[in-house]
N, C-alpha and C positions, 0 to 999 in steps of 0.2 A: 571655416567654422560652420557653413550651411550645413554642408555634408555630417558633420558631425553633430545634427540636432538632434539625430534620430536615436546612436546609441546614448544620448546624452539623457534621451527620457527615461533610460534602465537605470543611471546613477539617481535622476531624480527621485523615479519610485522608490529604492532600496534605501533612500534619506529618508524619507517617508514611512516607510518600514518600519525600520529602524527607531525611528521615534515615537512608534507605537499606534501608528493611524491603522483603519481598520483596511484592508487589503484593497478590498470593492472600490472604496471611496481614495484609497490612495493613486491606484490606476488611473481612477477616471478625472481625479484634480491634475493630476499629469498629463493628460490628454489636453483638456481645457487649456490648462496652462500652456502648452510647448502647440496645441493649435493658433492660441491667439497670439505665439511669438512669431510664429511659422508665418501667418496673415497679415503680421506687421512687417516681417522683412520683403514679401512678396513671393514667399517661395512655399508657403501651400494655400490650394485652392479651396476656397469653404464649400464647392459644390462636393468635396468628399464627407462633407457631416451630413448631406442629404441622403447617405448609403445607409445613416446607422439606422432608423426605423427597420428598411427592411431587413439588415442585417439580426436586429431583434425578434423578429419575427420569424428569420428563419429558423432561429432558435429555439423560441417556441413551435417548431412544427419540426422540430430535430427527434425523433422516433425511438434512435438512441437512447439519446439524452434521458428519456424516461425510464429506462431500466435504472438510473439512478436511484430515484426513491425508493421504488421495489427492493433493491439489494439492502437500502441502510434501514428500511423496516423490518427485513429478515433479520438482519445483525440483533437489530435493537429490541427485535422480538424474544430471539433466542436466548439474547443476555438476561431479561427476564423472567424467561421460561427456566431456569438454575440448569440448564444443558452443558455447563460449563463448570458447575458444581457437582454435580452428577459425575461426569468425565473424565473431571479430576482425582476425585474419590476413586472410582473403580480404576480405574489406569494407577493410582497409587496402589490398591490391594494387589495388581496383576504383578507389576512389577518390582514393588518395594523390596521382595526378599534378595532382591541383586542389588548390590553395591553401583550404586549412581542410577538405581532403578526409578529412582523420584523425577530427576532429574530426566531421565527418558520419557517417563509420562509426558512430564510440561511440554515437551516436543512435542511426543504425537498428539497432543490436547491443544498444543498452539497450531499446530499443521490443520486438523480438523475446522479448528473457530476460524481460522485464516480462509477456509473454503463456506463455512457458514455463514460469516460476519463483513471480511472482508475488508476489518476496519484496522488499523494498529492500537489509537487510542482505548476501543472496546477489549481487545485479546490483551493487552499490557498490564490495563488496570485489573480487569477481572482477573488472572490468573497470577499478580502482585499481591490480590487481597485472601486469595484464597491459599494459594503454593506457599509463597514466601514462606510465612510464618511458621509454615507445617515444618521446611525445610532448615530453618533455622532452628528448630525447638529438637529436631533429629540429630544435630550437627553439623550441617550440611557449611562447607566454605561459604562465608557470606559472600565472595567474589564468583565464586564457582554456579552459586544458587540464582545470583543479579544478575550476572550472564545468561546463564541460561532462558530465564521468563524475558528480559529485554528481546534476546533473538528469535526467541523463539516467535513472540509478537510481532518483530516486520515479517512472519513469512505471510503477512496477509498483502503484504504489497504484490508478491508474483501467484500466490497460490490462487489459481481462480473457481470460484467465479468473485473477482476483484474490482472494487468499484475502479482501482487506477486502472485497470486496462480495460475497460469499459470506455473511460476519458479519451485513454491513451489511442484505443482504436478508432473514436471518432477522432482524434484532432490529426491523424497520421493516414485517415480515411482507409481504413482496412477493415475486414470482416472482424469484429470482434469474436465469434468463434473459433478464425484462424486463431487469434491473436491468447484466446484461453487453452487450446489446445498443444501455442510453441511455448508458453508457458508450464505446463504440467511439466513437463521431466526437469527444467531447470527448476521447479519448485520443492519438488520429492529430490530431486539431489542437494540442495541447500539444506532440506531437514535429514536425510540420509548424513550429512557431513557432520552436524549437530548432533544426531547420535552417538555417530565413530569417536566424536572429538570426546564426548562424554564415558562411550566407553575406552578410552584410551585413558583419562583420568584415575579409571576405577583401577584400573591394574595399576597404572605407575603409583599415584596417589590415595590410596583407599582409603585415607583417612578421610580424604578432602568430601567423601561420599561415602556414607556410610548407609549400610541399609538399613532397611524399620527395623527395630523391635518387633520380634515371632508373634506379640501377645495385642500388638495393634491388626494383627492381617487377622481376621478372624472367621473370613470366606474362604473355603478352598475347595476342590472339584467340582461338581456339578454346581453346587447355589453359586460360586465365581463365574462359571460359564455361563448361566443363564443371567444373574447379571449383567455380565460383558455384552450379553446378546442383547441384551433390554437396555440399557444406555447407549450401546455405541450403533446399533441397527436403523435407529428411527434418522438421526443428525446422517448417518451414511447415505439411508437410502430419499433420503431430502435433497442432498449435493447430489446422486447419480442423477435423479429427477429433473435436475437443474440444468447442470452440466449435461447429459444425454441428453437432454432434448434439446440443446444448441448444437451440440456436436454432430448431432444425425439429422440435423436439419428439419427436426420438428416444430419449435419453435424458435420466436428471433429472441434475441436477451431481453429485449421487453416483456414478451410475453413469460418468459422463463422465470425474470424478477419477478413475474406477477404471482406466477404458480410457487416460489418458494414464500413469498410473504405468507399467503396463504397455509402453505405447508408450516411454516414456523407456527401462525396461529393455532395450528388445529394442534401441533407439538406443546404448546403452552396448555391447551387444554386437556392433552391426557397427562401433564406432567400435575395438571390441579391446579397452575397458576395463572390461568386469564382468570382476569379479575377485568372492571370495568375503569379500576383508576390505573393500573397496568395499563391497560389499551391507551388510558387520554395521552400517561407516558411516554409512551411508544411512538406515538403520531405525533406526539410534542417535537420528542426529540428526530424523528422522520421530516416534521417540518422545519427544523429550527435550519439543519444543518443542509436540506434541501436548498433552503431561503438562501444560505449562505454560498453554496456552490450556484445559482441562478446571477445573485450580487456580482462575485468573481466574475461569472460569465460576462455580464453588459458590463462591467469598468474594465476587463482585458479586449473586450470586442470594441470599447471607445477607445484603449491604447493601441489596439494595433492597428487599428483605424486611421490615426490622425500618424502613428510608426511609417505607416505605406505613404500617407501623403506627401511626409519627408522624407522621402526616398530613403529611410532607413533600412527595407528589407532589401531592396537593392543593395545597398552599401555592406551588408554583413551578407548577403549571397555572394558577393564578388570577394570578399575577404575569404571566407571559409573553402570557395571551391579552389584558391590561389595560393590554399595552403602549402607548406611544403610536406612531401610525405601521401599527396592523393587521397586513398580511402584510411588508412592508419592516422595522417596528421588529422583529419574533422573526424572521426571516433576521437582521438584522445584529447582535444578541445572539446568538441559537445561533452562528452563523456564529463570532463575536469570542471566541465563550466554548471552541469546538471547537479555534480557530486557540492560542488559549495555552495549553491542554491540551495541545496534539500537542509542547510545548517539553516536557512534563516527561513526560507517561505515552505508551505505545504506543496501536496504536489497537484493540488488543485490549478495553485497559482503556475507552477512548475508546466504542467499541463498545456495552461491555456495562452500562455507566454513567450513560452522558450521554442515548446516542440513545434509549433507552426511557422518557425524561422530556422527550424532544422531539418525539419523534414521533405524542404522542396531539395535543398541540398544534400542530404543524404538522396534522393529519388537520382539526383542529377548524376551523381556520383555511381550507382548502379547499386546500392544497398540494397536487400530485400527491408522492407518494412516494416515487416510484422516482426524479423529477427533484431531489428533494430530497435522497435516498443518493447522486445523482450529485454533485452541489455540494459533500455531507459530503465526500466522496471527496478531489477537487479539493483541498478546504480542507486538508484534514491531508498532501497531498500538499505543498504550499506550506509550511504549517507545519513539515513534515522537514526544508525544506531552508532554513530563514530561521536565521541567526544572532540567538546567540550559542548557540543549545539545539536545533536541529535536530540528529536522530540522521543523517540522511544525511551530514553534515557529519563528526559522530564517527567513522561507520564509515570516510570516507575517510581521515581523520584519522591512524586507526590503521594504515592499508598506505599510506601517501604517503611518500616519501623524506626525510631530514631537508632539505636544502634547500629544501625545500615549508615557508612556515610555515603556523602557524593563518588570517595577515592573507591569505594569498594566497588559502587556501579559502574564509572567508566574502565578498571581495571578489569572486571567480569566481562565488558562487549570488547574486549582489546583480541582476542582469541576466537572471536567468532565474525568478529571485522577479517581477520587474514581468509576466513574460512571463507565466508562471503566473497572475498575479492580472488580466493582461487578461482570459487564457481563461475564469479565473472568472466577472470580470463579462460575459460574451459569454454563457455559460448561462446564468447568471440572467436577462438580456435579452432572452436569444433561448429562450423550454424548448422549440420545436423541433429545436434542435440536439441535446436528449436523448430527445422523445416520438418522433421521428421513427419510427426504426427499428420500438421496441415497436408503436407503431401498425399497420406496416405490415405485420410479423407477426400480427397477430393477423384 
């Protein structure tokens, strides 16, 4: 029964969950609780609660960790800046005269905000409130149309520069540039697929995708080009900005988040919309959710804390490397165990939980790392958007018109779930699709 106190604290927290306590606080009443059982039966030592001070501290002096707020002030800036309204508009004039040309846009508009934003809840909503409607009032399949905005929305899970591999790279301790760089080609081949699938639609099904009305496109030759050039140029050369100067080793992602927040700012400003209650906005919402990844952080560093005391990460390192199957059986356990996790908790929680119990064992096993945070990536990307508990589903849920039901939206990501779990298995089969780049950088 000792032995089993430790995964016993993962059924506690997910009761806790489950019942609606707040994440932070549910961790760390876990901790408490299963330390002062652990100190009643004699089998943990309380000199390990003397570790958590400095363990918070380390925290706070985690260099990393600060490119967090940078990234979700960019997101939250741009979303405000209408870069995203913008986007959408001209990506509709370019492509509407093609049958499922709409539908093309939302991709390469979610592709783009997925490397801006970096959020799913921001790229979801905003392209739900804006897309949807347009695409329904054309004709568009309401299943055909929900699919597409839901998927297209988690490509901010892998497409970087991504707050999750940000996380992902410190809790798995790799360069986070490698980690943006084995992500780029699995990220443009997930919306490359999104495309294909869309244009595979337009020919079998063209009804399901109809293109605009001649009399709505009302830009064409040069004023469309110079357009194109005037919305899509500034958001492009913000992300090369970003991303190039991790990738060539100019700057570290801290500084990099710092330089795009910026860049969003001065984007808000030639777009005419910094405003000064914008800004409090912005920082609101920068701090809210900052706050709330900090919380996660001290009540999983008190759970894994009081986890090690009780020999829990022993007990699941000796399980997992004893699997049957070597490096295939712990891939398709982490893998299976990450993918039903992403139905119930974020990948904050996902993050600061799971992958520091998988990652010594994937190191033991001779995994590479950084190909390994790219597959996590992938997996909780898929897992957002699978029914009946993907959160990508929920957010659209929440801005889709009632004529939209629940059955239309999980039937629209049912098609883009296979497409997803191809790409998966293509990394796993192929880990040059992910070492490539890092390699070639280095």
């Amino acid at each position: 029964m000792i032995d089993w106190l430790g995964p016993l604290m993962f059924a506690g927290a997910l009761v806790l969950l489950s019942l609606g306590y707040p994440v932070a606080f549910s961790l760390g009443g876990v901790a408490i609780l299963f330390g002062l059982i652990g100190i009643a039966l004699g089998v943990f030592d309380p000199i390990f609660l003397t570790a958590m001070p400095q363990r918070i501290f380390g925290i706070m002096n985690n260099f990393t960790l600060l490119a967090i707020p940078y990234f979700i002030f960019m997101g939250a800036m741009l979303e405000k800046s209408g870069i995203a309204e913008n986007l959408l508009e001209t990506m509709g004039s370019l492509f509407g005269r093609l049958r499922g040309g709409l539908a093309i846009a939302v991709v390469v508009v979610g592709a783009l905000l997925a490397a801006t934003t970096g959020v799913v809840a921001a790229t979801v909503v905003t392209m739900g409130l804006i897309s949807l409607p347009t695409m329904l009032r054309y004709g568009y399949s309401k299943d055909v149309a929900t699919g597409v905005i839901a998927a297209s929305g988690t490509l901010g899970q892998i497409i970087p520069p991504s707050i999750v591999l940000v996380v992902l790279a410190d809790q798995l301790g790799v360069s986070v540039g490698d980690l943006f760089l084995g992500s780029f080609i699995p990220g443009l081949l997930m919306a490359a697929a999104f495309v294909v699938h869309v244009g595979v639609i337009a020919i079998s099904r063209p009804d399901l995708v109809p293109a605009l009305p001649a009399k709505l496109i009302d830009m064409r030759g040069r004023q469309l080009a110079l357009k194109v050039l005037k919305v899509m140029v500034p958001p492009l050369v913000l992300i090369l900005l970003v991303l190039g100067s991790i990738f060539f080793g100019i700057a570290t992602p801290t500084e990099a988040g710092a330089l795009g927040a910026v860049g969003a700012i001065l984007l808000a400003a030639a777009n005419r919309q910094l405003t000064g209650q914008g800004l409090r906005d912005v920082c609101d919402s920068t701090l809210r959710t900052t706050s709330m990844v900090i919380f996660i952080l001290l009540g999983s560093t008190a759970f894994s804390l009081v986890f090690r005391g009780l020999r829990g990460d022993r007990f699941i390192f000796e399980v997992l490397t004893t699997l049957p199957g070597g490096q295939i059986g712990f891939l398709l356990i982490s893998m299976l165990t990450i993918f039903i996790l992403g139905f119930f908790i974020d990948f904050f929680e996902i993050a600061f939980i799971v992958v520091p119990l998988f990652a010594p064992v994937a190191q033991q096993l001779g995994l590479d790392l950084v190909w390994y945070g790219v597959i996590i990536g992938a997996n909780m990307q898929t897992s957002f958007l699978t029914p009946p508990f993907g959160f990508a589903l929920f957010y659209l849920r929440g801005v889709a018109p009632k004529e939209v039901t629940t059955g239309n939206i999980y039937r629209g990501a049912v098609p883009f779930i296979v497409l997803q779990l191809l790409v998966l298995v293509a990394i796993i089969a192929f880990p040059p699709l992910v070492n490539w780049l890092p390699s070639v950088s280095q």
